[in-house]
Residue, then its C-alpha position, 0 to 999 in steps of 0.5 A: x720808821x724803815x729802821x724800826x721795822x728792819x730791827x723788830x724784823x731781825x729781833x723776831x728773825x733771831x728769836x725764832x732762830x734762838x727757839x728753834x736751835x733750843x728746840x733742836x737741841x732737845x730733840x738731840x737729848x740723850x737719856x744715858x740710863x743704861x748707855x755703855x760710856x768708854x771713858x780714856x784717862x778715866x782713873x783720876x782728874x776730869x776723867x774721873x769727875x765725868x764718869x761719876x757724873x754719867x754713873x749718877x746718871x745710870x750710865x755704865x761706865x768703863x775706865x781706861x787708863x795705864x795705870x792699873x792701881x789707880x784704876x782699882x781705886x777709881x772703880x773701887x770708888x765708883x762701886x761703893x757710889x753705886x755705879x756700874x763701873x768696869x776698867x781696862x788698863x792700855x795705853x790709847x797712843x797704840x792703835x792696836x790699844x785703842x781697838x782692844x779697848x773699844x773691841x773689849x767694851x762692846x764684847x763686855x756690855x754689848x755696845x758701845x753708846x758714848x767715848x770720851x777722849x780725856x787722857x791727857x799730858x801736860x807738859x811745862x816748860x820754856x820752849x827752849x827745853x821742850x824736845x822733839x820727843x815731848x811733842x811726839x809725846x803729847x801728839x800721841x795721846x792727844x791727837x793719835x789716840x782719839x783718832x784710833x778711838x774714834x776710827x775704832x768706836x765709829x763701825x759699833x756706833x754705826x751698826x746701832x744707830x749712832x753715839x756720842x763722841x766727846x774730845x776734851x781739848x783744851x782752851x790751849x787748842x783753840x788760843x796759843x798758852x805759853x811754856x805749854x808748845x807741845x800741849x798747845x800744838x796736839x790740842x789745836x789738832x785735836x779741835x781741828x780732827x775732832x771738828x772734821x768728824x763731826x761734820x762727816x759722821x753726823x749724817x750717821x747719827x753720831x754727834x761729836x762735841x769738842x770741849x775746850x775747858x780753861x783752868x779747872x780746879x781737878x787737882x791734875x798739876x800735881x801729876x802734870x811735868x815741868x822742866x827748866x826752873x821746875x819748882x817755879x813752873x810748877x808754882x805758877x801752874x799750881x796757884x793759877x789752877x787755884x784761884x777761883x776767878x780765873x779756874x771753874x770747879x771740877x764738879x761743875x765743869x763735869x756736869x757742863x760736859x755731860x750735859x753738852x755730850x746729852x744734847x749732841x752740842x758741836x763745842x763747848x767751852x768751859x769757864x767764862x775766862x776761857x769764853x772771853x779769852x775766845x773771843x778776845x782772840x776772834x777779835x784782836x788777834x794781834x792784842x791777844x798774841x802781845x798780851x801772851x808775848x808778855x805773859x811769856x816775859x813774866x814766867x820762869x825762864x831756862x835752867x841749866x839741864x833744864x830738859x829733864x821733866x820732873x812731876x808736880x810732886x817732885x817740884x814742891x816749894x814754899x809756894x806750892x803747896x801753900x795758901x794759895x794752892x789749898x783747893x788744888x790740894x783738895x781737889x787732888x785728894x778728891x779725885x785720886x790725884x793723889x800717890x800712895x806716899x807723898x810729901x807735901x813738905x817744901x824741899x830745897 
């Protein structure tokens, strides 16, 4: 009888606790009709996906990026969808940068309601190639620079009364993946900065969300790079983004993000692999650091002159493009993954 009270008594203290934090959660919602979102790495990919998400959502959207012709494209796009959409070209890794563009977005539109960090290097290799230059690299546009955006955005959302700010991490920032160390590496100091912020800027009404994504089908290995046995890293990369069970479209992860940063949501994790990678993680540590010593095993290893750094595009094979990479390529073309001139055709 006592433990059938004790369970109905923690059965209803859960419930009330689920219905609760649902209630507070809607509370939080942001409508982004007319709000003023700065999006980095905005040109293509994720970037690109989220921005037509919050357009479509009457949002007014601003893209950074570095390179100026895929911007033109990206707001070129956007126009025709009917979305009020502006670029600027900088690169976020300077804290000079990453003032002007917030700086600029405020003097444009008045304000500054929504930043989402997405700009993003993936780097791919045996750690045996990886130089203290590539983890310079990836800690300057993953952690350095939505920290000057963030440090930036912060006093303009402050004088209006609060914001949102979506640092898209990485399940690579929360579990160790191998032959990506210094991805792996400034991912897991953008969690933990991006954590820390949320903390201390709630109290401002300033909502942070890390998002963590596993595999998803952008098309973004083609533009990702790759040394030692390039053209196999870059076959393995490309078919694992592929495949359907273990990689979420694009579309969906978007709307996911979109709706996390609308409700204020701490973390995010996308797809239901990465879920239970998490978990796994939590709770076997020691399984899951073999099961990755074992993954290591199996993927392509050193090269002679391995450390130079070739794109996707420059590492074609017989396996990729194939069959087996097809959603990947669509994905590419979709969301201006895609150069000007290319050859898909394998090389020797």
């Amino acid at each position: 009888m006592y433990n059938r009270q004790t369970t109905l008594a923690l059965g209803g203290l859960a419930l009330g606790a689920a219905l609760l934090s649902h209630g507070l959660r809607k509370r939080r919602a942001m409508d982004f009709n007319g709000r003023t979102v700065l999006i980095t790495g905005g040109s293509r990919g994720l970037g690109l996906l989220i921005a037509r998400e919050l357009g479509r959502q009457g949002a007014r959207v601003v893209l950074v990026a570095r390179d100026s012709q895929a911007l033109a494209s990206a707001q070129e796009e956007l126009t025709a969808r009917g979305v009020d959409a502006s670029t600027i070209v900088a690169d976020i890794s300077s804290a000079d940068e990453a003032s002007r563009i917030v700086n600029e977005t405020v003097d444009r539109l008045g304000r500054l309601d929504v930043l989402v960090n997405n700009a993003g290097v993936i780097k791919v290799g045996p750690l045996e190639h990886m130089t203290v230059a590539d983890f310079e690299e990836a800690m300057a546009t993953h952690f350095w620079g939505p920290l000057h955006t963030m440090r930036a955005a912060v006093p303009h959302m402050q004088r209006t009364g609060g914001g949102r700010i979506v640092n898209i991490s990485s399940i690579g920032g929360k579990i160790a993946v191998p032959h990506l160390v210094p991805y792996c590496a400034s991912k897991f100091a953008l969690t933990g900065v991006s954590t820390a912020f949320r903390s201390e800027l709630v109290q401002h009404g300033i909502l942070v969300t890390t998002v963590c994504p596993g595999l998803m089908r952008t098309g973004s290995p083609f533009n990702a790079w790759f040394k030692g046995r390039h053209r196999d890293e870059f076959a393995w990369f490309a078919v694992a983004d592929s495949l359907p069970l273990i990689s979420i479209d694009g579309r969906r992860a978007a709307a996911q993000i979109v709706d996390a940063a609308r409700h204020g949501d701490a973390e995010l994790v996308v797809s239901w692999p990465a879920k239970l990678a998490v978990l796994a993680a939590s709770l076997a540590p020691g399984a899951v650091a073999r099961m990755t010593g074992i993954t290591n095993a199996l993927l392509p290893g050193r090269a002679p002159d391995g450390e130079q750094s070739y794109s996707g595009w420059q590492s074609v094979s017989r396996w990729a493009p194939s069959i087996l990479t097809r959603s990947s390529e669509r994905s590419a073309a979709e969301n201006n993954e895609l150069p000007h001139a290319v050859s898909l055709e394998p090389s020797a």
